[in-house]
N, C-alpha and C positions, 0 to 999 in steps of 0.2 A: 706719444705714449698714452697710453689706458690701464684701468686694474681690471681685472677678473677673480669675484669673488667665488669661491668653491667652499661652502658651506650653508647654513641655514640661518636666518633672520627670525629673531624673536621680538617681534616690536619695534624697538629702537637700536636696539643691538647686535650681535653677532653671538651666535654660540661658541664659545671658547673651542671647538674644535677645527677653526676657519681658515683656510688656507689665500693668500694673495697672489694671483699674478699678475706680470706686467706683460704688456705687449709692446715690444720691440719694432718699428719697421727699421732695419738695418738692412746695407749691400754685401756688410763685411763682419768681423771679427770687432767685438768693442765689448772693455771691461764697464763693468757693472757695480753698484753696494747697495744695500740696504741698509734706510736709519729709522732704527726706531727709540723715538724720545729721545733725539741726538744720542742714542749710541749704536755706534756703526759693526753692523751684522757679519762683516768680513766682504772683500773685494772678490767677484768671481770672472769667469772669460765668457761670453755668450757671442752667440752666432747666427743667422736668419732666422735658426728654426729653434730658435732656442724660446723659450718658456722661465724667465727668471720666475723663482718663487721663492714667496716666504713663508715659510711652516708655520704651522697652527700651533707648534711648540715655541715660539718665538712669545707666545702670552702668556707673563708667569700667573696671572691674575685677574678678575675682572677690573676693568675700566677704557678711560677714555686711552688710546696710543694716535701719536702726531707719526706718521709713516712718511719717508720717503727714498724714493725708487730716483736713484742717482746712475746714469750715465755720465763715466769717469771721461775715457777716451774711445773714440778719434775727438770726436761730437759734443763737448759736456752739454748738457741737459740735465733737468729734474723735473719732477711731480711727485707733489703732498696729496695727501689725505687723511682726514682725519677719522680713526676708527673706536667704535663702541664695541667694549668683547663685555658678554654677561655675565654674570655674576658665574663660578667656575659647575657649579651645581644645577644651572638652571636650564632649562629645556631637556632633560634626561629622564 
């Protein structure tokens, strides 16, 4: 697994408008969640070609978020990251 960041870098941070992907190598059909600051995002179904993401609405505020990108089933797996979102005014 790996992330892909779809937004813009202000220094040390992230613009509050930044969007996370995960990249999957899957053969088959496997459920998914997202946690952010241990609270979990809701369980989804993903597939080869699938693209999990976590919306850039998932940050109510600027600061530090502990993320993680959990593979429920067949497979369990996970990958952390930790993220900086900027202050919500900043780079605009």
């Amino acid at each position: 697994m790996a992330f892909t960041y779809e937004g813009i870098r202000l220094g040390d941070c992230w613009r509050s408008d930044t969007n996370i992907w995960a990249k999957v190598t899957a053969s088959g059909t496997y459920s998914y969640r997202w946690l952010v600051n241990g609270q979990n995002q809701g369980r989804q179904q993903g597939t080869s070609s699938s693209k999990p993401l976590l919306p850039s609405i998932t940050w109510k505020q600027g600061g530090t978020y502990q993320v993680v990108f959990e593979v429920v089933t067949p497979n369990p797996s996970r990958k952390s990251v930790t993220v900086e979102i900027c202050d919500f005014d900043e780079g605009w």
